[in-house]
C-alpha positions in Angstrom: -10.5 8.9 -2.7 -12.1 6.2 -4.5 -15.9 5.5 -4.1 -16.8 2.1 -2.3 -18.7 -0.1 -4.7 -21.7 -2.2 -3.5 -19.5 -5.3 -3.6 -16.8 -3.4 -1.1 -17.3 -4.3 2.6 -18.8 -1.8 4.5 -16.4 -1.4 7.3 -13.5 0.9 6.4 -10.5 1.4 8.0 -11.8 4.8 9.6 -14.2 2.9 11.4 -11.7 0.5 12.5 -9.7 3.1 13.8 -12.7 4.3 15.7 -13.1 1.1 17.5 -9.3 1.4 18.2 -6.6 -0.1 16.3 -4.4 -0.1 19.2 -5.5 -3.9 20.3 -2.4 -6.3 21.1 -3.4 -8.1 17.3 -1.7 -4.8 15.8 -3.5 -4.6 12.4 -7.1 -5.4 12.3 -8.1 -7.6 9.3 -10.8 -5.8 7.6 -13.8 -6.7 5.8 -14.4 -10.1 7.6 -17.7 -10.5 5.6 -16.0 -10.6 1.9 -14.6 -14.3 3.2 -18.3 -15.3 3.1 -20.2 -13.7 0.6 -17.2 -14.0 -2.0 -14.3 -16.3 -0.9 -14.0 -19.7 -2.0 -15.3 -22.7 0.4 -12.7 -24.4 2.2 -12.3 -27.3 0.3 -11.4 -25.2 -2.2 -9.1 -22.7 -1.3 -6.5 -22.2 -3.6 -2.5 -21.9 -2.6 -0.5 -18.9 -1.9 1.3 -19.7 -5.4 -2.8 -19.0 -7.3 -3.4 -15.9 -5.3 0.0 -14.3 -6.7 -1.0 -15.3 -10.0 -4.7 -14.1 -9.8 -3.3 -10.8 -8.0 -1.1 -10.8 -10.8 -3.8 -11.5 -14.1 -7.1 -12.0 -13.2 -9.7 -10.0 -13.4 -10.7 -6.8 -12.2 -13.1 -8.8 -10.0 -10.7 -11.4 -8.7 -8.0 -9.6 -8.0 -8.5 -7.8 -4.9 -10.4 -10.9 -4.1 -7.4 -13.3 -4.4 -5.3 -10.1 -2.3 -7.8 -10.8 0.2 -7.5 -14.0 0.1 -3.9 -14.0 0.6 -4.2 -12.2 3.5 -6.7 -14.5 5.0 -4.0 -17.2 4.1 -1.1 -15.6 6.3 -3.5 -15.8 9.2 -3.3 -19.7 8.9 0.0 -19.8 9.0 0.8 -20.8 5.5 3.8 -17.7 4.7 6.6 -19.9 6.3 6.0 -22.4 3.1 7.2 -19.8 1.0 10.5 -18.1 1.7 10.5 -15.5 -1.2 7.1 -14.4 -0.6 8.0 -11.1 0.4 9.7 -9.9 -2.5 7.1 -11.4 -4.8 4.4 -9.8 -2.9 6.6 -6.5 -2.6 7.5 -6.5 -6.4 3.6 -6.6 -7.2 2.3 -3.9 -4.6 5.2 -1.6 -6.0 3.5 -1.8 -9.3 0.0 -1.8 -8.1 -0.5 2.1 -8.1 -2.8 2.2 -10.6 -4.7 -0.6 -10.0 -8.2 -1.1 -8.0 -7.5 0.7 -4.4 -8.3 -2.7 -2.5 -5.5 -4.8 -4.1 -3.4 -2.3 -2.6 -4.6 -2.1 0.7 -4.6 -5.7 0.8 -1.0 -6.0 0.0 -0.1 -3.6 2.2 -1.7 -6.0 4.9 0.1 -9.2 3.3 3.9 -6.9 3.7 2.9 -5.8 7.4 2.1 -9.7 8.4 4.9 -11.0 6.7 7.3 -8.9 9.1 9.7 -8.7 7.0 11.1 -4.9 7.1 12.5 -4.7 3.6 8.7 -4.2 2.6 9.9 -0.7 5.0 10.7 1.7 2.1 7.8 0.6 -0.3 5.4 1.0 2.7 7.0 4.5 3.6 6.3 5.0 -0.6 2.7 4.4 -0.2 2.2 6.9 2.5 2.0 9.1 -0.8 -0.5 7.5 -2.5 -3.5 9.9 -3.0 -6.2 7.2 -1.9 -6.1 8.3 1.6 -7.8 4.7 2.8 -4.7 3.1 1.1 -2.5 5.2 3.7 -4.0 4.1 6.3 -3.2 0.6 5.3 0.1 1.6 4.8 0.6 3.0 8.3 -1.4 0.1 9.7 1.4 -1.9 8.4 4.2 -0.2 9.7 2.9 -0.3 12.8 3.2 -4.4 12.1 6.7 -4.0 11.0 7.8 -2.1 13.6 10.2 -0.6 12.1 12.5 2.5 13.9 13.4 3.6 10.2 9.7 4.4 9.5 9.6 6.9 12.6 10.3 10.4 10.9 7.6 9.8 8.2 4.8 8.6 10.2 5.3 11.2 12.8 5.2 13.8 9.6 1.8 11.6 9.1 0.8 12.5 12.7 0.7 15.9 11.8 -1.3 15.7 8.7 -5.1 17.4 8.4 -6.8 13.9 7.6 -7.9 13.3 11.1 -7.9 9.1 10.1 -4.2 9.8 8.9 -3.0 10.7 12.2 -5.1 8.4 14.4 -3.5 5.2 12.4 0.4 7.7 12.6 -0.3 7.4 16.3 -1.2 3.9 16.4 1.9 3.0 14.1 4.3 5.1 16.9 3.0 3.1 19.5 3.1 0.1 17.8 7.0 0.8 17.1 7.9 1.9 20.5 10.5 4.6 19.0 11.1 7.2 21.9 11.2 9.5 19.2 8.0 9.2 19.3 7.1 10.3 22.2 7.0 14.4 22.2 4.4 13.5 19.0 2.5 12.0 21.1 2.4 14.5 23.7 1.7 16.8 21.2 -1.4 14.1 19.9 -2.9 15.0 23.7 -4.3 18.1 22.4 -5.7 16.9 19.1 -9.6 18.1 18.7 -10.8 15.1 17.8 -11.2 12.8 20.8 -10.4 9.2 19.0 -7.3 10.6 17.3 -6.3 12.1 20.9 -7.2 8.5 22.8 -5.4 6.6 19.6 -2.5 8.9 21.0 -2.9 8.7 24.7 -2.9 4.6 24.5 -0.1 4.6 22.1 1.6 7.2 24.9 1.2 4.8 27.7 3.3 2.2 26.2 6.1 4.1 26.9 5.1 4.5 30.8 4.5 8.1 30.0 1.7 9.3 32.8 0.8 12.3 30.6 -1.6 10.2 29.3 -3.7 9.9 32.4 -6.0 12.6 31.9 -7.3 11.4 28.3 -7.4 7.8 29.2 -9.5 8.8 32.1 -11.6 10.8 29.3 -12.0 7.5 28.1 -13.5 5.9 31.0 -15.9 8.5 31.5 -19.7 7.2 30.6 -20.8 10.3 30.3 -18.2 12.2 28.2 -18.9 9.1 25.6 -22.2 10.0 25.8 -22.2 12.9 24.4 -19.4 12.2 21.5 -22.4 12.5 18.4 -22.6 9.1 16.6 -20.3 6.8 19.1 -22.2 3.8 18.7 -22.6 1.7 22.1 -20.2 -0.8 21.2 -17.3 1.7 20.3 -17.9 3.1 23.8 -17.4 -0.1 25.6 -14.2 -0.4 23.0 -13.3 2.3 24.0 -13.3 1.6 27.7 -11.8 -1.6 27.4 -8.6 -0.7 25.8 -8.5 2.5 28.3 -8.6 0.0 30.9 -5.4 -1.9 30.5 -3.3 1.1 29.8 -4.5 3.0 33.2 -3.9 0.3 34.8 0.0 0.1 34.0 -0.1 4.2 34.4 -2.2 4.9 37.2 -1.2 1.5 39.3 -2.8 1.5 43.0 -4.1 4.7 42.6 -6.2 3.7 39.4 -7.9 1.2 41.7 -11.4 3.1 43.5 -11.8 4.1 39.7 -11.7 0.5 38.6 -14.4 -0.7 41.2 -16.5 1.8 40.2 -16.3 1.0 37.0 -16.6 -3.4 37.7 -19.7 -2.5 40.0 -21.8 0.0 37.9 -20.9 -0.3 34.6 -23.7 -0.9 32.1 -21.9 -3.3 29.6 -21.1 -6.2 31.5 -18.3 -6.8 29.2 -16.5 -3.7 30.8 -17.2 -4.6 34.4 -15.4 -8.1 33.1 -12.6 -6.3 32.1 -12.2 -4.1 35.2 -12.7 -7.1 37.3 -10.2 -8.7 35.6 -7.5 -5.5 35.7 -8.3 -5.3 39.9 -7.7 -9.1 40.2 -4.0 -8.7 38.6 -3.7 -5.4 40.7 -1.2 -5.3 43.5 -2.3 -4.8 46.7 
């Protein structure tokens, strides 16, 4: 896999993943800092039309910057000027393999926004490509697309070594909804690694699926976090957060003493919020 440069931004998709990829905003967009330490001001922001052609022959440099950028743009809202964007954004990731990592991985964001499931099969295609961050995006954005097609390969994805590889498969089954997916996520229960497990467990619970109880509940256990080596404070309360909502809809009254425990003793004030707020939309 490709080294970060210094000019790369310094959260990757692994730690993305880590603070759970499984949030209702589907794919995460990466890298907020490269908007202000490289990105154009606003009264200059170029149109979707310059990106392309920057994407397209630019420099090294600008490039990924204007792929980026692009992506930043479909997050105002500015794709539906452009009714052929897919397949001009489709025809350059497909001949993107050999360029700088990041353009990729950009594009694959721009196809999974775009929601256009055509970009399905070149997606699928990058699940191949040997940077292993540049899967990731590509399973990110399937899990956008939400695509039933896409099901066989991802859960072939799910089954991979790369422990990042499988915790984005699992997000991307749960993010399509597939009952296929569902005896892969079982089987994700029982994965060693406790975020690729809880990646599975939440993407389990979509389906109503109360096997996921029991590592959801890991989840909301203080002191199991504690003791997870380098789970930085704020992944913990992530962690708890997105645990919260999906016991809720599994465990229903029965989740509730849990709950109150958690809204009254909680250290992080922003989990007590969110268990206060899960007990106030609780039936009685």
């Amino acid at each position: 896999m490709t080294e970060p440069s210094a000019d790369v931004p310094r959260q990757s998709p692994r730690s993305l993943l880590f603070q759970f990829v499984l949030f209702p905003l589907g794919i995460v967009v990466v890298a907020v800092g490269i908007f202000l330490l490289f990105g154009k001001l606003a009264a200059d922001e170029q149109s979707i039309p310059d990106y392309l052609n920057e994407i397209r022959s630019g420099s090294k440099h600008e490039r990924w910057q204007a792929a980026y950028q692009l992506s930043k743009s479909l997050k105002r809202g500015e794709a539906k000027k452009y009714p052929n964007l897919e397949e001009q954004v489709a025809s350059i990731y497909a001949g993107s393999k050999s360029d700088d990592p990041r353009i990729r991985r950009y594009l694959s964001m721009v196809l999974g926004s775009l929601g256009d499931r055509r970009a399905t099969p070149l997606l699928l295609d990058g699940l191949t490509d040997p940077d292993t961050d540049n899967r990731i995006y590509a399973l990110m954005a399937l899990g956008e697309l939400r695509d039933p097609a896409a099901t066989p390969a991802i859960a072939a994805a799910a089954a991979l070594d790369e422990r990042d590889i499988r915790k984005a498969a699992f997000y991307a089954l749960g993010a399509i909804g597939d009952p296929r997916a569902v005896p892969i996520l079982v089987k994700g229960l029982g994965d060693e690694t406790a975020d690729v497990r809880w990646n599975a467990a939440v993407a389990l619970a979509r389906f109503g699926d109360k096997r996921a109880l029991p590592a959801l509940r890991e989840m909301l256990d203080r002191s199991r976090l504690d003791r997870i080596k380098d789970m930085r404070e704020d992944q913990k309360e992530d962690a708890m957060i997105v645990a919260i909502s999906s016991y809720v809809r599994l465990a229903g009254r029965e989740g509730r003493p849990e709950l109150q425990r958690i809204a009254t003793t909680d250290p992080s004030l922003r989990v007590q919020s969110a268990a206060k707020d899960a007990l106030a939309h609780m039936p009685r």
